[in-house]
C-alpha positions as CSV (number, residue, x, y, z in Angstrom):
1,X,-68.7,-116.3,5.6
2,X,-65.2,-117.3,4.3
3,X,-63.2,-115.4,2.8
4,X,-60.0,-115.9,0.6
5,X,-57.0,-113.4,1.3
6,X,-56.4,-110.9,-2.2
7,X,-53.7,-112.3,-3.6
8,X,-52.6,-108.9,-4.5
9,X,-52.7,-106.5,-1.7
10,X,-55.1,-103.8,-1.7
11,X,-53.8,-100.7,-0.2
12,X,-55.2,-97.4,1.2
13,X,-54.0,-94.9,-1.1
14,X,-51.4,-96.1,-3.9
15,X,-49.8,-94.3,-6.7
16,X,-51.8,-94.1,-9.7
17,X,-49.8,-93.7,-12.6
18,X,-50.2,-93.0,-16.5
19,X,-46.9,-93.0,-18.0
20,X,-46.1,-89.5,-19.1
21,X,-44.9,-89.2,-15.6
22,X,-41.9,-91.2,-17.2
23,X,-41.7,-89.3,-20.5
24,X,-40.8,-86.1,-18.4
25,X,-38.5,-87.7,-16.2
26,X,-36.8,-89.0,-18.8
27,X,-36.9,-85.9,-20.6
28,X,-34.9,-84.1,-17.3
29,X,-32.3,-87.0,-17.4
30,X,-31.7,-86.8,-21.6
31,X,-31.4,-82.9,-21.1
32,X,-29.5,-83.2,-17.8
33,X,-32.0,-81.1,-15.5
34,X,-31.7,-83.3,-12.7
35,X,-31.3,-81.0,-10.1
36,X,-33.6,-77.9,-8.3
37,X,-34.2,-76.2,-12.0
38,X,-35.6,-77.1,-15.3
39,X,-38.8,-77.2,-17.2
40,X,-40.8,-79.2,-15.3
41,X,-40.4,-77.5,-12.4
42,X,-42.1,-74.1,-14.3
43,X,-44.5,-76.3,-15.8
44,X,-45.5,-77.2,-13.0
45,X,-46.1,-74.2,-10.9
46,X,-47.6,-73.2,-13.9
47,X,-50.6,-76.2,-14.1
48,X,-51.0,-75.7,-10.9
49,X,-51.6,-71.9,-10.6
50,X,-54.1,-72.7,-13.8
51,X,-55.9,-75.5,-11.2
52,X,-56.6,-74.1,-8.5
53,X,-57.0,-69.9,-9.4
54,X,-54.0,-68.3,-7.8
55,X,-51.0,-65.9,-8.9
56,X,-48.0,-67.7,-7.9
57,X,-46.7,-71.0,-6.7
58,X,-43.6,-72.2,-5.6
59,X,-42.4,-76.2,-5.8
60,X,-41.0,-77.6,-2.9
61,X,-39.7,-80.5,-1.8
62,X,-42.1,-81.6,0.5
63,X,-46.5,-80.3,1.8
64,X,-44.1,-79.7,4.8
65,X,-41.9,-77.6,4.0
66,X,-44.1,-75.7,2.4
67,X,-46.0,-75.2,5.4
68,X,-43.1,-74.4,7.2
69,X,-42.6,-71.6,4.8
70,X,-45.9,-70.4,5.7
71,X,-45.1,-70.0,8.7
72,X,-42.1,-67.9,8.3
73,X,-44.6,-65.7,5.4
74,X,-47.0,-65.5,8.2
75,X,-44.5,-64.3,10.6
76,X,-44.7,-66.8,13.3
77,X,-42.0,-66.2,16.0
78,X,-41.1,-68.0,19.5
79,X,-43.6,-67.9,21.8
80,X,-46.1,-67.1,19.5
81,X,-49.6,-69.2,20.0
82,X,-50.7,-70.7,16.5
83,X,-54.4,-71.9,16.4
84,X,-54.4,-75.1,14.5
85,X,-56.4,-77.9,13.4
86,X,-56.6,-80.8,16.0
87,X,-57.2,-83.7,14.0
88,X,-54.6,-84.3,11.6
89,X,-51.4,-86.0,10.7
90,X,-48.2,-84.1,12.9
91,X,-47.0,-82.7,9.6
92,X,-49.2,-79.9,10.0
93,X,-47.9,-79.0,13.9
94,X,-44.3,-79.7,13.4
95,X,-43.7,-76.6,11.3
96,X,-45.2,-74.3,13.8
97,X,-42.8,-75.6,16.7
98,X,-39.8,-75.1,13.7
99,X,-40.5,-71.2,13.9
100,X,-40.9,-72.0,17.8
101,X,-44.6,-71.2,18.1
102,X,-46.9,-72.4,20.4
103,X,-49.7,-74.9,19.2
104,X,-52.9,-74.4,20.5
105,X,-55.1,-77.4,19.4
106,X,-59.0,-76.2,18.0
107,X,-60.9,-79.5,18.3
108,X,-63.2,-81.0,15.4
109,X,-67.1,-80.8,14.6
110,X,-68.8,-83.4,13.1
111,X,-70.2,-81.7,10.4
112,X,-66.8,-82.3,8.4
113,X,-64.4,-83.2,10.8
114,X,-62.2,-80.4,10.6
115,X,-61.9,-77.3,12.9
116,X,-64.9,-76.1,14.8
117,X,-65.9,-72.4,14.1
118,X,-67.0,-72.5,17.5
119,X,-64.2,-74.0,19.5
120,X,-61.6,-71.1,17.3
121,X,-63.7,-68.7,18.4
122,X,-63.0,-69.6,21.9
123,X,-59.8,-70.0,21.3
124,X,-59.6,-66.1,20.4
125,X,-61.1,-65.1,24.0
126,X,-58.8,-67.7,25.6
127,X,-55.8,-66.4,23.4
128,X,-56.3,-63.3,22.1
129,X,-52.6,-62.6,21.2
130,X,-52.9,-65.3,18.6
131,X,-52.3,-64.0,14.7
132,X,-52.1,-66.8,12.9
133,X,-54.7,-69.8,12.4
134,X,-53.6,-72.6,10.3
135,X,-56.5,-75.0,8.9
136,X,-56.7,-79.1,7.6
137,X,-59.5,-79.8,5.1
138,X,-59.3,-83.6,6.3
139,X,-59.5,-87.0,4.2
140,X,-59.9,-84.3,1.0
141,X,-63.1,-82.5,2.6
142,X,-63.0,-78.7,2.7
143,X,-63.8,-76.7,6.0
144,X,-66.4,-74.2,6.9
145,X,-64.2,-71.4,5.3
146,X,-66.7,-68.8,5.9
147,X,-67.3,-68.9,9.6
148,X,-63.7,-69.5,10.2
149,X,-62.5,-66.9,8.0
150,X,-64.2,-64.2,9.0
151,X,-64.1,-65.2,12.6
152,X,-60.1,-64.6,11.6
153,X,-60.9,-61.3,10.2
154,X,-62.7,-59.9,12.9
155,X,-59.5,-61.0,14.9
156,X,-56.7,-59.7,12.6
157,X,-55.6,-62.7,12.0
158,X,-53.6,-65.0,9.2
159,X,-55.1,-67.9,7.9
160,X,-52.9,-70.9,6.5
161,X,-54.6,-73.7,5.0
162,X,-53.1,-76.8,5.3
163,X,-55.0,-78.3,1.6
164,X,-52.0,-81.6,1.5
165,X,-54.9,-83.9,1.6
166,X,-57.4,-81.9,-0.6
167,X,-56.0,-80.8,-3.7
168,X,-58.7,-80.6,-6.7
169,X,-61.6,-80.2,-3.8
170,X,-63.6,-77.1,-3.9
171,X,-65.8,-75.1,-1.6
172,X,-68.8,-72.9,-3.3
173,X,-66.8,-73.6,-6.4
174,X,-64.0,-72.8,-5.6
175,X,-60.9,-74.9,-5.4
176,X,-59.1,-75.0,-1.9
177,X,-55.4,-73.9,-1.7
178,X,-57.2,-70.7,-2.0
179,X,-58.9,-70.0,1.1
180,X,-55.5,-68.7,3.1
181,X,-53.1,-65.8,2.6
182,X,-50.6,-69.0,2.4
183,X,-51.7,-72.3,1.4
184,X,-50.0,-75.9,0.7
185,X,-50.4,-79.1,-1.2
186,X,-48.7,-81.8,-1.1
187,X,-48.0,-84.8,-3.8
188,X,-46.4,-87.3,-0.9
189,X,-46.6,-90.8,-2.5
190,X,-50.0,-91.9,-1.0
191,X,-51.7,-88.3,-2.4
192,X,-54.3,-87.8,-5.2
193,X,-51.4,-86.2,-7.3
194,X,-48.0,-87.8,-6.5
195,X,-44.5,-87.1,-7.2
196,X,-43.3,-89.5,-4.8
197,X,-42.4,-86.7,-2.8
198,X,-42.8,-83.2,-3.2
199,X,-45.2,-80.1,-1.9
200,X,-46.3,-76.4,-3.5
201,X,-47.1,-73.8,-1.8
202,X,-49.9,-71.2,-2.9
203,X,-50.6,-67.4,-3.1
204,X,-51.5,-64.3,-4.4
205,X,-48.9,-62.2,-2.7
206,X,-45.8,-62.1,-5.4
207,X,-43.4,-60.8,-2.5
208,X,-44.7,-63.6,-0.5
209,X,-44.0,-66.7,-3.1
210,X,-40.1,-64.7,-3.7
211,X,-39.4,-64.3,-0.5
212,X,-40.2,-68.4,-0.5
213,X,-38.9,-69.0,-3.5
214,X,-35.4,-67.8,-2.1
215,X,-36.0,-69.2,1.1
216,X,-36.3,-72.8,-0.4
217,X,-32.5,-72.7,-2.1
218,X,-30.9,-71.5,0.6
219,X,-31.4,-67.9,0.8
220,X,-28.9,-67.2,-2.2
221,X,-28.1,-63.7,-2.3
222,X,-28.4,-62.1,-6.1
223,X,-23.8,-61.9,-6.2
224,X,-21.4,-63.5,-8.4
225,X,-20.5,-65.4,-5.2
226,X,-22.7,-67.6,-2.5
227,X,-23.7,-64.8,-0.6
228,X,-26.1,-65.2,2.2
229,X,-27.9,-62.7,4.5
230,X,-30.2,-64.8,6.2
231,X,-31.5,-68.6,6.9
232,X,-32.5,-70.2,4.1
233,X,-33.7,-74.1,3.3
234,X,-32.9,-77.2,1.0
235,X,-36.7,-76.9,0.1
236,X,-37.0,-76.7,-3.9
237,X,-38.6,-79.3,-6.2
238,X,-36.0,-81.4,-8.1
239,X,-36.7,-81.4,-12.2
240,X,-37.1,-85.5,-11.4
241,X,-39.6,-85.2,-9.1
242,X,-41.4,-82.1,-11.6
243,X,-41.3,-84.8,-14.0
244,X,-43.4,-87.1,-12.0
245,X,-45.9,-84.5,-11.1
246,X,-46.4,-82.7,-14.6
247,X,-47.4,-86.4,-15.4
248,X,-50.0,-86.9,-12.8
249,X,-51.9,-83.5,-13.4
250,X,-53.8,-84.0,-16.3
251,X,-55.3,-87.3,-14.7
252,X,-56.4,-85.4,-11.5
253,X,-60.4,-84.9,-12.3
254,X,-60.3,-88.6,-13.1
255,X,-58.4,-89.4,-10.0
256,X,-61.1,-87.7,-8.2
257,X,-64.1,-89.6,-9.9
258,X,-62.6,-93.0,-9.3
259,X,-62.3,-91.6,-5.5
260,X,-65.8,-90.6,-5.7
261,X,-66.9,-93.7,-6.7
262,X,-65.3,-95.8,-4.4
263,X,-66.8,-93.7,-1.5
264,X,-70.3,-93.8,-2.9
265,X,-70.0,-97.5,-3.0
266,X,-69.2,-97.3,0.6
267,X,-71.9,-95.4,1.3
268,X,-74.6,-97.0,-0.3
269,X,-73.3,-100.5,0.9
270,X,-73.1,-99.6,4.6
271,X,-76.3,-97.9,4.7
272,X,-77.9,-100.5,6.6
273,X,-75.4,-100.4,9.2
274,X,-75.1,-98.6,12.1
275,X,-72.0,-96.5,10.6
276,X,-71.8,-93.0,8.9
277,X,-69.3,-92.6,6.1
278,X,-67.3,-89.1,6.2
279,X,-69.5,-86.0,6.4
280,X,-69.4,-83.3,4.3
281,X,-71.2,-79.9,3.1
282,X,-73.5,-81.4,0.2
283,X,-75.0,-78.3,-0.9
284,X,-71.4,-76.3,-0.4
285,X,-68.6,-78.3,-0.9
286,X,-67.1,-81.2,-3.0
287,X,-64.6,-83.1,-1.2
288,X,-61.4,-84.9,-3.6
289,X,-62.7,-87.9,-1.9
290,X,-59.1,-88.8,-1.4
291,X,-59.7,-91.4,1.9
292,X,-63.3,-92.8,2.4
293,X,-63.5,-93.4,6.1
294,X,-66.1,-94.6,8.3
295,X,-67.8,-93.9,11.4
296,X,-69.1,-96.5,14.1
297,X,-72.1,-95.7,16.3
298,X,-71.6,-95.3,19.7
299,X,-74.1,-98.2,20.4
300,X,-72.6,-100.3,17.8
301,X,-69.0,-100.3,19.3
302,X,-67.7,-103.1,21.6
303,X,-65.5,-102.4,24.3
304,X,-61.9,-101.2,23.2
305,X,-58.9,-99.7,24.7
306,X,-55.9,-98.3,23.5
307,X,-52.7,-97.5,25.5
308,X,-50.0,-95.1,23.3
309,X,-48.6,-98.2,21.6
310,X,-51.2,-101.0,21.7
311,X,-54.6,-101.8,21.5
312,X,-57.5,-104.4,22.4
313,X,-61.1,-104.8,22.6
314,X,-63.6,-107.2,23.4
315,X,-65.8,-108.9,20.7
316,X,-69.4,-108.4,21.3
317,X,-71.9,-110.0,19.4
318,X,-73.8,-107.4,16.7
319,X,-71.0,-105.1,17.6
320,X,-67.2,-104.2,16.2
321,X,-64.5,-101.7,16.8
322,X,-62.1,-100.2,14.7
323,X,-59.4,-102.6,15.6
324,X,-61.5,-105.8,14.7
325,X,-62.1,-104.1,11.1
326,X,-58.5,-103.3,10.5
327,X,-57.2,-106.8,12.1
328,X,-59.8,-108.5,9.6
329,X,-59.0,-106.4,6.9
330,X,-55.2,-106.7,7.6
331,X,-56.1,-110.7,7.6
332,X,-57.2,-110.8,4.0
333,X,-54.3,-108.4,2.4
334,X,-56.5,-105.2,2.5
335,X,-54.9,-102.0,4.2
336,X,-56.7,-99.9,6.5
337,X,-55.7,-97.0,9.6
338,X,-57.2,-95.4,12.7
339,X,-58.4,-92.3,11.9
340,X,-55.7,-89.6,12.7
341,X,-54.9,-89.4,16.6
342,X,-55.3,-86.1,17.6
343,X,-52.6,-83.7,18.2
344,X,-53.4,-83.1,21.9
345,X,-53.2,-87.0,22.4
346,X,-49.7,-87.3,21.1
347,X,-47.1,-87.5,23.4
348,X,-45.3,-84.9,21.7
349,X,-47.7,-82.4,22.1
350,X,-50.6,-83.9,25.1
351,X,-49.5,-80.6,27.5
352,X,-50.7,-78.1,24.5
353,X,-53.5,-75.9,24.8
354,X,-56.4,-77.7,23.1
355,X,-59.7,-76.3,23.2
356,X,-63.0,-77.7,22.6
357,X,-66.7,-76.2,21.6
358,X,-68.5,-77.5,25.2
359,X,-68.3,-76.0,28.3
360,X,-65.7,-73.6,28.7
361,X,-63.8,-74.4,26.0
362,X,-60.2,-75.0,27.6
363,X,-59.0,-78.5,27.8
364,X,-56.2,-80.8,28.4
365,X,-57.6,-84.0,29.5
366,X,-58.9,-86.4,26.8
367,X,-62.7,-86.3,28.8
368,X,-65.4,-87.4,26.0
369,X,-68.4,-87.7,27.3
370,X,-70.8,-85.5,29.4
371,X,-74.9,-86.0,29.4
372,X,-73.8,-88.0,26.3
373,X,-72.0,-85.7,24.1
374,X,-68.8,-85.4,23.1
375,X,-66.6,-83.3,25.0
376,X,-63.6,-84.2,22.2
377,X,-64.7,-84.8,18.8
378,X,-61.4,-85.2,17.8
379,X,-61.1,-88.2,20.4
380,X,-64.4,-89.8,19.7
381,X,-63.9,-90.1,16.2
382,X,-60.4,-91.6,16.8
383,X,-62.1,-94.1,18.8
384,X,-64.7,-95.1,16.5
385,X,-63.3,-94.2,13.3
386,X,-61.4,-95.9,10.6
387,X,-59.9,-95.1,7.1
388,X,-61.4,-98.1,4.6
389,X,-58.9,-99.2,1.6
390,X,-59.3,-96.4,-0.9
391,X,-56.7,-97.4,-3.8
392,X,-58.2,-96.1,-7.3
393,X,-56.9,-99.7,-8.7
394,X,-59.1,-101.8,-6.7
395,X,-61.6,-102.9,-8.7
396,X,-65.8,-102.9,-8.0
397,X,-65.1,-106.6,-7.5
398,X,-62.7,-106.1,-4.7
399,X,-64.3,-103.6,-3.1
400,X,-67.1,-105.7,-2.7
401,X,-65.5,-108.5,-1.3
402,X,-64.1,-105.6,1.5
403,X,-67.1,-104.4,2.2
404,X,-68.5,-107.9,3.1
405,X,-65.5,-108.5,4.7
406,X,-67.0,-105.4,7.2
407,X,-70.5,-106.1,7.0
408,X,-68.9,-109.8,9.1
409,X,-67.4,-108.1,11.8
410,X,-71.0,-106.7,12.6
């Protein structure tokens, strides 16, 4: 079948804006708020308290520097081992080696993708000095918040949840950002809520979001001079960048439906094909649907290989890879990516602790198979996972000629 490239691009994850976003910023520049104060920086801590149910948040500059507060709430210090979620974007690690922590990598399930109750609960037998667990409800998809926190009860420890990628998703009603004693968002320029840039973090500890608050302009002692007593950050929101965000607030529930739909379509399209879409908890959890993604069967997949920097594969007839989706997809103007390479295959971090569900839990090699399960889940589904184009402004009409575009490569 032939196909003619979009003439428009058709990305992953765009901006989706309204226009308010403009009114407010150009409300900050007509009053002169254009730096780390001003209304819609209150305005919007205070929609997004109302959203998702807590008592305070703080607006940041970044998701990551918000979780780097976290850590500093949660107390991390050097040498300090930090359970984390395997699969995701670096953002989450980095702020743990900032503090000087010590990763330990919790591998996925396939339930949702995110951490394994299981695997963390090794993880606390293999390092039982650990205090602090920091959590990624991936692609917009909540985790199984009940195992894992109590399994960090029983341990004494601190739960962080990383929510950047699933603001406006909830889990047995009830909205993530929530779940942790310290929690972040983020509204980067690809997220469901966008500032361009910018992050919040989360909680119902009022010490907690001062002592972050302060923190995030420098560490400002309360003198008639800069007085400082201890480290502080270039971390707060600017009024601009408020602006943006108190905008894009009021459009989030329809932001999420227009996700919705697009991964439904998916779904229903593909269901002939030997592919799952991105799991999640029906009966518990509604995901923000913020990246539909896609899962190859093992017997569907042709042979492909990836070094640190490149990749190949072999065409097989009946049978794809992700690289032949996203090459065919990149041919005809439509973006796609890899699901995220997990943390214990970077380079940056491959000689962290990472631990796994099977056998005895420790590992550092990047073993996936054994009697024909999945020693890494967080390897197999970078091999045979994609992210499909997801952009709220690609129409039913384009999305179907994507989809076709996929069904060829089969």
């Amino acid at each position: 079948m032939d196909f003619k490239p979009f003439e428009k691009k058709i990305y992953l994850s765009s901006p989706t804006m309204h226009g308010e976003e403009l009114t407010y910023m150009t409300e900050a520049y007509e009053t002169n708020w254009m730096s780390t104060v001003g209304k819609n920086i209150n305005e919007v801590e205070s929609l997004c308290c109302k959203k998702v149910g807590c008592k305070y948040a703080v607006a940041l500059s970044s998701g990551t520097a918000a979780l780097h507060l976290c850590m500093k709430l949660a107390g991390v210090r050097r040498g300090d081992h930090v359970l984390v979620s395997d699969t995701t974007f670096d953002a989450t690690v980095n702020p743990i080696v900032y503090e000087g922590g010590i990763p330990v990598f919790i591998d996925s399930e396939m339930d949702t993708w995110n951490m394994d109750p299981v695997a963390l609960e090794k993880a606390f037998e293999i390092y039982p000095d650990a205090k602090v667990v920091v959590v990624v409800n991936l692609y917009g998809t909540p985790a199984k918040f009940d195992e894992i926190k109590e399994i960090c009860q029983k341990h004494n420890a601190i739960l962080i949840e990383d929510a950047a990628e699933s603001f406006g998703a909830t889990y047995k009603g009830v909205q993530t950002g929530l779940f942790g004693t310290y929690n972040a968002i983020s509204f980067n320029g690809n997220k469901i809520i966008t500032g361009s840039s910018g992050g919040m973090l989360l909680t119902d500890d009022e010490e907690a979001a001062n002592k972050a608050r302060k923190w995030s302009t420098q560490s400002r002692e309360n003198a008639p001079w800069y007085q400082h007593e201890e480290l502080g950050y270039n971390y707060r929101m600017s009024n601009v960048i408020g602006g943006v965000v108190r905008g894009q607030l009021p459009h989030l529930e329809e932001h999420i439906a227009k996700k919705k739909a697009i991964y439904m379509r998916y779904k229903e399209a593909f269901k002939d094909l030997p592919v799952i879409m991105n799991p999640y908890d029906e009966e518990n959890s509604e995901p923000n649907f913020w990246l539909s993604c896609m899962l190859i069967n093992k017997d569907a997949m042709c042979k492909q290989v990836r070094s640190d920097n490149d990749v190949c594969y072999i065409k097989e007839v009946g049978k794809t890879c992700p690289t032949e989706i996203l090459e065919k997809l990149e041919k005809y103007n439509a973006e796609g990516r890899p699901i995220w390479k997990p943390m214990h295959m970077q380079p940056l971090y491959r000689m962290h602790p990472f631990v796994t569900a099977q056998g005895n839990g420790r590992c550092r090699t990047n073993a996936y198979i054994n009697m024909g399960e999945a020693l890494d889940v967080g390897a197999d589904l970078f091999e045979r996972g994609l992210c499909l184009p997801s952009d709220n402004k690609m129409t039913e009409e384009e999305q179907d000629i994507i989809i076709e575009i996929i069904k060829s490569c089969f």
